[in-house]
N, C-alpha and C positions, 0 to 999 in steps of 0.2 A: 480385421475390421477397420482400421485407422491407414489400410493402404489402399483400401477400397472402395471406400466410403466417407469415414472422418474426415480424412483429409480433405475433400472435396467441399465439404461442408465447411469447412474453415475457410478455406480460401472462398469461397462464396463471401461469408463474415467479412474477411477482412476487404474484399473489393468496396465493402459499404464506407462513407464517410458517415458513420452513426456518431459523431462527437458529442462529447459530453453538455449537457445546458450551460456550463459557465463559457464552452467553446463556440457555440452555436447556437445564438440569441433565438434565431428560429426556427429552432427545433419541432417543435409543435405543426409547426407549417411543413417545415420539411418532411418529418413523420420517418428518416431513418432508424432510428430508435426504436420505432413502432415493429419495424419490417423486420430490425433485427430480432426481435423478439418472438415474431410471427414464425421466421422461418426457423429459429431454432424450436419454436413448438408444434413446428409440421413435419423436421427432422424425427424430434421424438415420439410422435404420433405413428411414424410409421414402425419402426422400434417396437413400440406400444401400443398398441391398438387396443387394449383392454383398458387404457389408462387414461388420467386427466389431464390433461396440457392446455392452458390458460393465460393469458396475456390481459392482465388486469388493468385499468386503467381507470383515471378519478379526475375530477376537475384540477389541473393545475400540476397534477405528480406527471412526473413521468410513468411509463410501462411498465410494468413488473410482470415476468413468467414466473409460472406457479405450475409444477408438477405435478402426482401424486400415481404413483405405481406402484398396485397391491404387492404385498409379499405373497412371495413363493412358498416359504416356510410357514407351514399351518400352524405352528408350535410360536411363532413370535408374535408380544403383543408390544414389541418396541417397533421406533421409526427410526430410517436415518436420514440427516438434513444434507442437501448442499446446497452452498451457495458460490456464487460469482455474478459477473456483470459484465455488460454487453456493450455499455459505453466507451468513446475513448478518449485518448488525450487528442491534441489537432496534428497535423501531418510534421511541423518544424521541418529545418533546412538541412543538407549534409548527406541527404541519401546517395550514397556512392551506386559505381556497376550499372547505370542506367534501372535502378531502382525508386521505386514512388512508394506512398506510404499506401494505397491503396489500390494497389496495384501486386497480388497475391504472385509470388514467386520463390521455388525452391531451388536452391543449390546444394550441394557437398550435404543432402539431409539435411539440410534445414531450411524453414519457411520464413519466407520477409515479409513483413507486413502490420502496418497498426493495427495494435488491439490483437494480432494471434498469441502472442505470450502476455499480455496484460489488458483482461485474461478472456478473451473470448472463445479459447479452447476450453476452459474452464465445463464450461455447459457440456461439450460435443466429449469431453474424455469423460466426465461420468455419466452418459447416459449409455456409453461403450461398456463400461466396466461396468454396468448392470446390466447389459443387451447380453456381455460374452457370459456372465454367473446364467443367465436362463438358458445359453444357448447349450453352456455344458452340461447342465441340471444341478447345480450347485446351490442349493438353495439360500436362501437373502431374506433380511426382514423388508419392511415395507420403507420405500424409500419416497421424500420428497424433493422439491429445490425451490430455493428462491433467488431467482435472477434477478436483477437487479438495471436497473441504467441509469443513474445517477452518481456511480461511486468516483468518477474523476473530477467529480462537482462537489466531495465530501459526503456524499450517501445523504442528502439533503431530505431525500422521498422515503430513505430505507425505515425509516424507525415506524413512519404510517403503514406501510407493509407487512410490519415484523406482527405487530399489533394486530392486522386485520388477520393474519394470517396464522398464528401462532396456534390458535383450537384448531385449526382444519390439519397441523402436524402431527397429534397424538403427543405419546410420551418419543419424546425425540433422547436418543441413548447414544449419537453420534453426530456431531457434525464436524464435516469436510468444507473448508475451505481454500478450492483450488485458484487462491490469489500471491502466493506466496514467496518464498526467494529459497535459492540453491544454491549450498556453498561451491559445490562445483557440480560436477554430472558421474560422478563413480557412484554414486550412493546416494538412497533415500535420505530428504531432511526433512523437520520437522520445526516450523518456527515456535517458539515457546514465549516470546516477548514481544511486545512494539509500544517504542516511544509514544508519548504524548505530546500536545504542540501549544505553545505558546504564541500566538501570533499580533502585532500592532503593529500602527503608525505613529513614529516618534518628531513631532514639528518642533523646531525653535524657530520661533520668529525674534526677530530684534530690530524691524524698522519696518513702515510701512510702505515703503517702496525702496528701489533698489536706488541709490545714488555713486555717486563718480568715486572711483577707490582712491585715488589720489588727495582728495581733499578727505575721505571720513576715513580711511585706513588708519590706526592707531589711534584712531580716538573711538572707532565703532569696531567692536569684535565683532569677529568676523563669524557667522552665523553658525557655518561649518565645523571651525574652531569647538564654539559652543556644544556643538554637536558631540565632538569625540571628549570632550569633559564630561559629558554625561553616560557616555558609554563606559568612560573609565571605570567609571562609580559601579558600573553589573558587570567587567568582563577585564579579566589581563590578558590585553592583547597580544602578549608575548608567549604566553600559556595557551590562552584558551581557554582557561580557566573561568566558570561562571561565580561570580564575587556572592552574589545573595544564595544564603545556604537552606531557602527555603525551597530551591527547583532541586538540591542533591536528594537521593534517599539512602540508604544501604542496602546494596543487591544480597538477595537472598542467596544462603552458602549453597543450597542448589546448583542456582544459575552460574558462579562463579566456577563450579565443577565443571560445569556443560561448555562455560565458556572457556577454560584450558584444552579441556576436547577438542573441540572444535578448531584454536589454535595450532595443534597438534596435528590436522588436518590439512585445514588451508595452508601452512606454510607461509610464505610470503605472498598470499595470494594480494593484500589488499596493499602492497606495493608494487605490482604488476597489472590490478586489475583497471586501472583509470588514467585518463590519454595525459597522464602530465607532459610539462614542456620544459626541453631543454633537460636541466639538471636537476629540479623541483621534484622532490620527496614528502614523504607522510610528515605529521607533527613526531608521531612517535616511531621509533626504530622496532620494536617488537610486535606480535601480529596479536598475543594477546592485549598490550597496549593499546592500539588500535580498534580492536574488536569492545575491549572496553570503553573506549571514548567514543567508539560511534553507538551504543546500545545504553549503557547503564551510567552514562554521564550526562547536563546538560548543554548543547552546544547552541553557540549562535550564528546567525548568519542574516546579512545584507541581502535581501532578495529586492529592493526597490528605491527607487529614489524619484524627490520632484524635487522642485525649484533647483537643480541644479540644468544649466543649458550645454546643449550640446558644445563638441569643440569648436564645432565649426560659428557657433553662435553666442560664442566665450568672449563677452567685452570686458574690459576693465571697470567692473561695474562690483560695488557689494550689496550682494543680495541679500535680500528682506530676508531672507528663511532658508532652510534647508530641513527635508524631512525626507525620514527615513522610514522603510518596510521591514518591522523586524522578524524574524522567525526565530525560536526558540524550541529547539529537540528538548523534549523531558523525559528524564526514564521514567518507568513505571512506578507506582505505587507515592506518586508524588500529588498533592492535591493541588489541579495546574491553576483553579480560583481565588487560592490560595494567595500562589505563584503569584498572578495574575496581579495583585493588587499591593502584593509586597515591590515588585518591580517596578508601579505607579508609582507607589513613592517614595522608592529611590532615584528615580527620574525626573520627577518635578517636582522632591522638597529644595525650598532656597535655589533656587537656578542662578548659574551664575550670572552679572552683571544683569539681574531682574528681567531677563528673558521672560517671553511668553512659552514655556514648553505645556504640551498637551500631547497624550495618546488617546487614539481615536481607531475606532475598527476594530477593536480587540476579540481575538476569539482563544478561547480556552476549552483543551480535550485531554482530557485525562488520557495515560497509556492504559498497555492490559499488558498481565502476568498469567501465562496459563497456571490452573490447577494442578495436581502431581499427576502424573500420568498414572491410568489405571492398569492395570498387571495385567488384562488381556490384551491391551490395546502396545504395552511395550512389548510383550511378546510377539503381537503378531508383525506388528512395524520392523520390530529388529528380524524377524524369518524373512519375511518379507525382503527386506535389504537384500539381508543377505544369498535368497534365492534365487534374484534378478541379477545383482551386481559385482557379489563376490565379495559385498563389504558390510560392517558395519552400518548401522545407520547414524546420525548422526544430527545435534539437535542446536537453534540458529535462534540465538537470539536478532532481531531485525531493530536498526533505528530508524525506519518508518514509521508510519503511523495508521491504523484503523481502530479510531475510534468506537467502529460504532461492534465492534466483540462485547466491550462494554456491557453493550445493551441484549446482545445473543446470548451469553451467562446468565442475564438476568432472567430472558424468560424461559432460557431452556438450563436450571441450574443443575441437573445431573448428567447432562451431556458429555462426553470425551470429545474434546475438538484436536480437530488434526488441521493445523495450518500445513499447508505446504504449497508447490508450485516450481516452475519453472524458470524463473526468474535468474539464473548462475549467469558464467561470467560470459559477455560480447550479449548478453540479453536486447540490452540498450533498452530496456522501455521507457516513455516518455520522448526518448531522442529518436534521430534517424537510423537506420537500418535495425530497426526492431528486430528480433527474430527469436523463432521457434525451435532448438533441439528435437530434430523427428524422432530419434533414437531413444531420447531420454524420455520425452511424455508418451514412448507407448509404452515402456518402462514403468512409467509411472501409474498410467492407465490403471497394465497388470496387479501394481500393489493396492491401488484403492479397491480392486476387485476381490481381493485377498482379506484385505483388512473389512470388509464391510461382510464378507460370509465367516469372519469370525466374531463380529456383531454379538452379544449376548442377550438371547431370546424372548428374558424377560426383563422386567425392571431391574436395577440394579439398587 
């Protein structure tokens, strides 16, 4: 099905430039978003022809597809959900090979292209894996999905969706979300975590315009200076280490079992996995180290800057201000509003030399901790693995972020959720040369078709 079909429908997907609304102010106008959604629900249509395939749309949201394909099994009075999204990131620079971002192309089994691995296959491999359950006579409960096109915008539209949409679900006993990441491609993974995010703009001002550094150097600190005094006070920059003990939490002993696993796995993957330069290495030597600090610790990072001028337009001048874009990784089960407002003022109590500091733009999201996994749902994941791949399966905490699970627990709070996806290593999403593992998402296909006919029939 996926070499005769699926594929072709991706690559269609990915020739679209559907970028996300924070990428494509006019979107609306342009209406890619729309089409993607159109033709994934004329894809399924034909798939489907007893079923409902819908592209919902409201004043101001974006597009939402909406599923709904009766079960086959007369004995199930459960549903199952999936979700993904149709939007993407924007094309960025670096496509090697005579490669574009939208510009559909396969090599050595595997597909290049924006938006095919994050995740516009997302939609086209579960409608596969419930095309192939009817094709064999495998019976299935009753399956929906909610597509989405807003999620590289931060699912801005998702939560008016979830809401409108939630009764037309039933009792949903599964949901699949094919957004996910992969420790490598031997074996099924299953994400069980994602950070939450701390985000602001941090200004000091200390002069109302900029003047000649020769006369106010040493008598006017220097804005910058200012700047990293006050980073001192939340982070040791020699560590890494986050100073306000309100963004730590204690990872559950669970997750720390899962995360030796997994360790045990990867190997030194996340010393190999990313284009360092020259001689430049991780903070930490160990892969559980590593795997620790990017998941269940919090990190910070410089994602933006103003008032500072380019090189080339670098006079001997001290400038009025310097302000910074902060981001902040949180692990889960931390309350980032909390966070939020303990970092405020540690930031702007007493500034030094009566600075003006202010943070402006802040946004706060909690992470998510999956639930335990339920005894049908580990059985059948780990057969599953191990029937396709010859391996264990294997379970990923992620230091990303999706937020809005949050919000999916809440209204479907007896669901098993399976994160997963294709996301392993040379993925690139977000960067140039994206690409798709053919090998591994029909792989994976087969196991969501597996795990959804082990679905249990009624409530749980």
């Amino acid at each position: 099905m996926w070499q005769s079909h699926t594929l072709d429908a991706l690559k269609t997907f990915v020739s679209l430039p559907c970028k996300s609304p924070a990428f494509d102010a006019d979107w609306e106008k342009h209406r890619y978003l729309h089409k993607a959604a159109h033709d994934a629900a004329q894809w399924g249509s034909k798939l489907f022809p007893q079923a409902q395939f819908e592209v919902l749309e409201a004043p101001g949201r974006t597009p939402c597809l909406f599923f709904d394909i009766p079960a086959t099994n007369s004995t199930s009075n459960v549903s199952v959900l999936f979700y993904g999204h149709l939007d993407k990131q924007p094309e960025t620079v670096g496509w090697t090979n005579g490669r574009t971002a939208f510009t559909p192309c396969v090599e050595d089994n595997r597909l290049y292209g924006r938006g095919c691995a994050d995740d516009g296959y997302s939609v086209y491999a579960a409608l596969t894996a419930l095309f192939a359950l009817d094709q064999s006579g495998v019976d299935r409960p009753r399956a929906v999905g909610i597509i989405e096109t807003c999620e590289e915008t931060g699912s801005d539209d998702l939560s008016y969706w979830l809401t409108t949409l939630a009764p037309r679900c039933g009792h949903v006993a599964f949901v699949g979300v094919l957004d996910g990441s992969a420790g490598d491609y031997d074996r099924l993974w299953a994400t069980t975590s994602f950070r939450g995010m701390v985000a602001t703009t941090l200004r000091v001002d200390i002069l109302k315009n900029g003047v000649h550094s020769g006369t106010a150097s040493g008598i006017v600190p220097d804005s910058f200076t200012l700047m990293r005094q006050l980073l001192d006070r939340f982070e040791d920059s020699r560590t890494g280490e986050i100073l306000d003990r309100s963004f730590h939490t204690v990872p559950p002993a669970a997750r720390m079992e899962q995360l030796r696993q997994t360790a045990d796995v990867l190997t030194n993957y996340y010393q190999t996995n990313f284009p360092w330069v020259d001689q430049s290495h991780s903070r930490h030597d160990s892969t559980f180290d590593n795997l620790l600090a990017q998941t269940w610790k919090p990190q910070l990072a410089v994602i933006g800057t103003d008032g500072l001028p380019s090189l080339q337009d670098a006079g001997n001048v001290l400038r009025p201000y310097t302000a910074l874009r902060l981001s902040v990784r949180v692990p889960a089960h931390v309350d980032t509003q909390a966070a939020l407002a303990s970092m405020e003022q540690t930031l702007t109590q007493s500034p030094p030399c009566g600075a003006r500091v202010r943070l402006t733009d802040s946004i706060a999201s909690d992470g998510w901790d999956a639930k335990p996994e339920q005894p049908w749902f580990a059985r059948a994941f780990e057969e599953a693995s191990k029937e396709l791949f010859g391996q264990s399966a294997a379970y990923l905490a992620d230091g990303a972020s999706i937020p809005i699970l949050n919000r999916f627990e809440e209204i479907f709070p007896c669901a098993q959720f399976l994160i997963t996806g294709v996301l392993g290593p040379n993925s690139n999403a977000h960067g140039p040369n994206e690409m798709l593992r053919l090998d591994y998402v029909e792989k994976l296909t087969q196991a969501i078709a597996r795990i959804v006919s082990c679905v249990p029939s009624e409530k749980l």
